[in-house]
C-alpha positions as CSV (number, residue, x, y, z in Angstrom):
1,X,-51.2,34.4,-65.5
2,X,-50.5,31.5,-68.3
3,X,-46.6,31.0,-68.6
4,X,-45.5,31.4,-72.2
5,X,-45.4,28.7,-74.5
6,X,-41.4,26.6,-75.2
7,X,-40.3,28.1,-79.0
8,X,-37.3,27.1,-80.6
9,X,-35.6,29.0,-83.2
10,X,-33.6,28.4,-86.2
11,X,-31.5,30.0,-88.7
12,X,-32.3,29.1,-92.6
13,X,-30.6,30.8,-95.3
14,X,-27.8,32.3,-95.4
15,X,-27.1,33.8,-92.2
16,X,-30.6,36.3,-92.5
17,X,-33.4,34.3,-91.4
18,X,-35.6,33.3,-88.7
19,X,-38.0,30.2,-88.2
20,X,-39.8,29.8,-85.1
21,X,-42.1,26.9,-84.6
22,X,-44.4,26.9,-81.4
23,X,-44.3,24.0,-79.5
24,X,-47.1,23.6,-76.8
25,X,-49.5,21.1,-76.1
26,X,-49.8,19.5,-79.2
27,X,-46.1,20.2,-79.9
28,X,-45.6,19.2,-83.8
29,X,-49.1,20.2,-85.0
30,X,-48.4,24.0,-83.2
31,X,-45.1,24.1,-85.3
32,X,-46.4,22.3,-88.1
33,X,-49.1,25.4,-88.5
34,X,-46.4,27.9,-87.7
35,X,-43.9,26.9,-90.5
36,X,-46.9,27.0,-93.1
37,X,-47.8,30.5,-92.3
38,X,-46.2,32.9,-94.2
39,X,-46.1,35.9,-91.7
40,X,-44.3,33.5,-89.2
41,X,-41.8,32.5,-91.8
42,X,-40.3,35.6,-93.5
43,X,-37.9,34.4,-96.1
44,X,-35.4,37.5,-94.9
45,X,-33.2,38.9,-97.1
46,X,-30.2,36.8,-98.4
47,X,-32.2,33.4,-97.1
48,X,-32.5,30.3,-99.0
49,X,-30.7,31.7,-102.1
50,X,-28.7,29.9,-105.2
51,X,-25.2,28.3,-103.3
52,X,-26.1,29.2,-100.1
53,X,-27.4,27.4,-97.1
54,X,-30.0,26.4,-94.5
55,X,-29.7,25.1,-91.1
56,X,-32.7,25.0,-89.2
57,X,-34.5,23.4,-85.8
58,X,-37.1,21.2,-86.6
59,X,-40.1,20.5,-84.0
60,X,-40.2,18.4,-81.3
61,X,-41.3,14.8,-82.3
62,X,-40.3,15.3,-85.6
63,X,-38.7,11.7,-86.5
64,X,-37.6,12.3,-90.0
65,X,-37.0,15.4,-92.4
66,X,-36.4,16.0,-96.6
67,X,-35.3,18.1,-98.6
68,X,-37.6,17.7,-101.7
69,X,-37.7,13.9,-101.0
70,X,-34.0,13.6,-100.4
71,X,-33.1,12.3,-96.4
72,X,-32.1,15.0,-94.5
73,X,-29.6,13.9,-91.6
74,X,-31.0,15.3,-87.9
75,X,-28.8,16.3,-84.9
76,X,-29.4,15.1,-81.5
77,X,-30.7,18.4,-81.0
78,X,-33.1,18.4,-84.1
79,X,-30.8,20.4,-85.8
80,X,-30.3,19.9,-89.9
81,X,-28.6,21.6,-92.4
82,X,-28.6,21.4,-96.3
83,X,-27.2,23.2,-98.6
84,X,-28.2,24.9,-102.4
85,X,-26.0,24.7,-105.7
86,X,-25.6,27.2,-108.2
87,X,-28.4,26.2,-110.3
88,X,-30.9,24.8,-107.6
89,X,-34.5,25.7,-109.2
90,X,-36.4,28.6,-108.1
91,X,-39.0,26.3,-104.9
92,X,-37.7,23.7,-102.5
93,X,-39.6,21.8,-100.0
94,X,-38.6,21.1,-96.4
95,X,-41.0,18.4,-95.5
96,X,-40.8,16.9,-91.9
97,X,-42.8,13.8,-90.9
98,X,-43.9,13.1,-86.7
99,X,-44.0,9.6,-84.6
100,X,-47.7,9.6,-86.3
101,X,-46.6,9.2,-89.4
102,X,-48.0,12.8,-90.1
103,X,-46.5,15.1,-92.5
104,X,-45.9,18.3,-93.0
105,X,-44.4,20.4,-96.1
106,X,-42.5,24.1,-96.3
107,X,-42.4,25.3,-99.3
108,X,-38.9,27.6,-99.5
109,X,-38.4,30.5,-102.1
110,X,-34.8,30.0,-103.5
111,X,-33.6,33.7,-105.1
112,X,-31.2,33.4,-107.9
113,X,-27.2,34.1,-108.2
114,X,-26.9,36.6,-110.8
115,X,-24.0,34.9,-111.7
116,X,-20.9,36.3,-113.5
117,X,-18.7,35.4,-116.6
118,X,-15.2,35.4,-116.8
119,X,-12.2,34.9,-119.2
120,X,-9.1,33.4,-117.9
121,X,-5.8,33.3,-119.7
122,X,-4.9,29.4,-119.4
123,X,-5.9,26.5,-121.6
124,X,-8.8,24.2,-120.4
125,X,-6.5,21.3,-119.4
126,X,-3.0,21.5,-118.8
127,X,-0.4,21.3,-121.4
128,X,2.4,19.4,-121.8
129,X,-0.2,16.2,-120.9
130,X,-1.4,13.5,-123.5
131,X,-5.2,13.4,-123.5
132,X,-5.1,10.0,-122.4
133,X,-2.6,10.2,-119.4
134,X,-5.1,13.4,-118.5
135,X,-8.0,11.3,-118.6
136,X,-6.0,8.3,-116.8
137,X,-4.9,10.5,-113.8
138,X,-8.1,12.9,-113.7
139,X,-9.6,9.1,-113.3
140,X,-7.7,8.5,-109.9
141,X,-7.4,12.0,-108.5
142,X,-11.7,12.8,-108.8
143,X,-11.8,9.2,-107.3
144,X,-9.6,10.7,-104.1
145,X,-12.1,13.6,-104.1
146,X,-15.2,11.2,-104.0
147,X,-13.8,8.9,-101.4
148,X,-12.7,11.8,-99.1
149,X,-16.3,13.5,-99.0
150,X,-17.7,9.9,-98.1
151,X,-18.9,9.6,-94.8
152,X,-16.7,7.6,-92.4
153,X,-18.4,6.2,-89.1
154,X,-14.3,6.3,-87.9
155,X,-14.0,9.8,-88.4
156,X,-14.0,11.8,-85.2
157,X,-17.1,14.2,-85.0
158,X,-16.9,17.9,-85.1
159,X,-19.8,20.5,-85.2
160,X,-18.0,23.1,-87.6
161,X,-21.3,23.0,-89.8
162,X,-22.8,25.1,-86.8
163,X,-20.1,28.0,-86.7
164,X,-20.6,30.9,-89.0
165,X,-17.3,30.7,-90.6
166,X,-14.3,32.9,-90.9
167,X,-12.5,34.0,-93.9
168,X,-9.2,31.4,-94.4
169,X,-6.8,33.9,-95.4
170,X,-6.9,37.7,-96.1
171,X,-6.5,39.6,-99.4
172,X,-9.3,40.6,-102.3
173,X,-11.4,38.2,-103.6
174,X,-10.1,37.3,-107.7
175,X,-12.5,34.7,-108.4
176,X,-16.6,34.9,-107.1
177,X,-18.0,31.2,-106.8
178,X,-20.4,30.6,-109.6
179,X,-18.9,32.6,-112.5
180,X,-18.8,31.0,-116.1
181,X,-15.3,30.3,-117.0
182,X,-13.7,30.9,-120.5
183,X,-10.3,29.0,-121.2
184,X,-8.9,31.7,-124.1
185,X,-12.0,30.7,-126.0
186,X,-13.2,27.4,-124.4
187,X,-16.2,27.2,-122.3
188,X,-15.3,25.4,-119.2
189,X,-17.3,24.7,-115.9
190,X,-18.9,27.5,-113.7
191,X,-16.2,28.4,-110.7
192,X,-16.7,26.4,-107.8
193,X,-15.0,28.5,-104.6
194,X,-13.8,31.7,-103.8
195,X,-10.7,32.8,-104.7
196,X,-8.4,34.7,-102.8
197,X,-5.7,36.1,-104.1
198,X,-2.0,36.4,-101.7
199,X,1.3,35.3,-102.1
200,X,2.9,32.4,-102.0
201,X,4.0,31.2,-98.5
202,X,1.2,33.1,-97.1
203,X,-0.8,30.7,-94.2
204,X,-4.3,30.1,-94.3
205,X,-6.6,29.0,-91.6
206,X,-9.3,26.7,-91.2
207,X,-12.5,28.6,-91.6
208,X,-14.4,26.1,-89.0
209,X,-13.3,23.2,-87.0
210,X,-12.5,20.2,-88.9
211,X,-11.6,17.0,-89.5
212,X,-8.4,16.8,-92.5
213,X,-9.9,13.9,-95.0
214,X,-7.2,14.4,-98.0
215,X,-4.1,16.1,-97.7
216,X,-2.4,15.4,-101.1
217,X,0.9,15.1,-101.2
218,X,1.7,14.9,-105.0
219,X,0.1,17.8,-106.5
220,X,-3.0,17.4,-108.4
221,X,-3.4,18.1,-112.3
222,X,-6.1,20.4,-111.8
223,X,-6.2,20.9,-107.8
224,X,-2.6,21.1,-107.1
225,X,-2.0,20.4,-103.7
226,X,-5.3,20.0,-102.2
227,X,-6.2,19.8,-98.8
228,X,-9.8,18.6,-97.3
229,X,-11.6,19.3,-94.2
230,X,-14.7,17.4,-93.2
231,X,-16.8,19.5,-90.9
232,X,-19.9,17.8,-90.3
233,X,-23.3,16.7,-91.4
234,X,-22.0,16.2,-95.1
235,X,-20.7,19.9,-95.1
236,X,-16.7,19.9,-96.3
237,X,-14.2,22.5,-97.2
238,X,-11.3,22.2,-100.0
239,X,-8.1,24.4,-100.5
240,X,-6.3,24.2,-103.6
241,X,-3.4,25.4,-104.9
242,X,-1.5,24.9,-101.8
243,X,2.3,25.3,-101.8
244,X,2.6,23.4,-98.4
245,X,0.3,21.8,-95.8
246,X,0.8,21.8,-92.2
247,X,-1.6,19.2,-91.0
248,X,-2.1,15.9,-91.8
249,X,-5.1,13.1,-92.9
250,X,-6.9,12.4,-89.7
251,X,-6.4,15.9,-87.7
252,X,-8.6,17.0,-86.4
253,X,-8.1,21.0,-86.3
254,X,-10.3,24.1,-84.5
255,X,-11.0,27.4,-86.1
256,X,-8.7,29.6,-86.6
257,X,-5.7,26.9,-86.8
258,X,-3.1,27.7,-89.7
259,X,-3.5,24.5,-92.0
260,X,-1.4,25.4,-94.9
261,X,-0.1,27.8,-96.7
262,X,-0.9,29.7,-100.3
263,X,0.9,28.2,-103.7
264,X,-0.1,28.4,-106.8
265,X,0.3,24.7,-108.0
266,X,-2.1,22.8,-110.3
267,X,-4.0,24.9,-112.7
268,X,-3.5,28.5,-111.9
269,X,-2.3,32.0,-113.0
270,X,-0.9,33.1,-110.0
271,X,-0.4,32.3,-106.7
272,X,-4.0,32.7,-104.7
273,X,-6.2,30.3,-102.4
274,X,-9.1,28.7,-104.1
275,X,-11.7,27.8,-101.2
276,X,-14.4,25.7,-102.5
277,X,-17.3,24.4,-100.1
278,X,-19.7,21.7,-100.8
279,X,-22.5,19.8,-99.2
280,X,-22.7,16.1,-100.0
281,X,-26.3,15.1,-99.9
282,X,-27.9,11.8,-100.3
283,X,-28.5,12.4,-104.0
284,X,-25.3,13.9,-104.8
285,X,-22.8,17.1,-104.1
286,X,-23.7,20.5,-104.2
287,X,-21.1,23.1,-104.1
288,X,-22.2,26.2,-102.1
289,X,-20.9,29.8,-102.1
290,X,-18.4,30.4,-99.5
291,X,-19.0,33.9,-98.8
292,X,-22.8,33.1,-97.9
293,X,-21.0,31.2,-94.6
294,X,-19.0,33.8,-93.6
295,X,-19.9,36.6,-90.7
């Protein structure tokens, strides 16, 4: 009696699917074929959908992996993960390349959104600012932003992007990611996080472990106090509005932790915690929707 074959699984999507690839004799041809056939691939409801997620397990002697052409980082263990924005396009390749130099390609069906519109009762940009001291400090604070999402071979290493993630603080959800926003009449960008409404003073936790990249200390125009967590393999959480924080840059924090608590400084109506997740990519950011990570 044969012993069965090694498989490794992986999860793609967000949170629903399942990839096996076959790895036997001819390891990375047996998966290669697997991965290509659509009855041992089912997309799985929820997978590979507008601002959600995949993290999967590529074959043994698979030396490099893409993401329609762009790099995709691999873990020791031949892990990856990549993330889709709101507006990714309806296909998506996965393409993984072998020692050989052979190639393979897995073509992913990405469902849409169905994405909401809202109207919110506060001008576009804050008042009481000339447009030019606006653009002047929108100009250093986005430039904060960029640098903290940068990659940092200094930066301690944590594996957060592997957890499914918690919720950071309790309460209804006010604000869905990926809503059209309406500034009493002005069309403004689509909402980027989740937004949970609770008052102020109220702690929040980190969703995953972490590493804290920005911890602002003057309130942001638009942010407020804004707090960052790194938590691996380009994938990074923001909190904004904060009233206080209680960590600082460079901690590194476990899930769970209490980071900070809720405010309502910045740009907002009311006290609430805007959590925003994105994955920084080789080409670029993508912001994902936060309630595709959670359990």
């Amino acid at each position: 009696m044969h012993a069965a074959a090694p498989t490794r699984r992986a999860v793609i999507g967000g949170g629903a699917a399942l990839l096996t690839a076959i790895a036997a004799a001819a390891p990375f041809a047996r998966a290669r074929a697997a991965m290509l056939d659509p009855q041992a691939v089912p997309p799985g409801p929820g997978a590979w959908q507008q601002g959600g997620w995949m993290r999967a397990m590529v074959p043994p002697g698979t030396v490099s992996a893409d993401l329609d052409g762009m790099p995709l980082a691999i873990a020791p263990d031949g892990t990856v993960f990549a993330g889709f924005d709101r507006d990714t396009p309806a296909t998506a390749t996965l393409g993984l390349t072998d020692a050989a130099g052979r190639r393979s390609a897995m073509p992913l069906a990405i469902a849409p959104g169905g994405w909401a519109l809202e109207h919110i009762n506060t001008p576009l940009r804050p008042p009481g600012i000339p447009d030019a001291d606006y653009v002047a400090r929108r100009r250093i604070e986005t430039a904060a932003i960029t640098r903290a999402r940068q990659p940092d071979p200094a930066r301690p290493l944590v594996e957060g992007w592997r957890q499914t993630m918690i919720r950071p603080a309790s309460g209804r959800f006010s604000g869905r990611f990926g809503a059209q926003r309406i500034y009493r009449g002005e069309p403004g960008a689509y909402h980027g996080g989740l937004d949970i409404a609770a008052g102020t003073g109220t702690p929040f936790v980190a969703p995953a472990d972490g590493v804290v990249v920005l911890a602002a200390a003057t309130p942001f125009t638009l942010e407020g106090r804004l707090l960052m967590l790194d938590h691996g393999m380009g994938l990074g959480s923001a909190f904004l509005h904060c009233s206080t924080h209680l960590v600082a840059l460079g901690d590194r924090v476990r899930q769970g932790q209490p980071i900070g608590t809720v405010g309502m400084t910045g740009r907002a109506t009311g006290p609430h915690l805007h959590w925003a997740l994105a994955w920084q990519s080789a080409s670029g950011l993508r912001r994902l929707d936060p309630l595709l990570m959670l359990g």
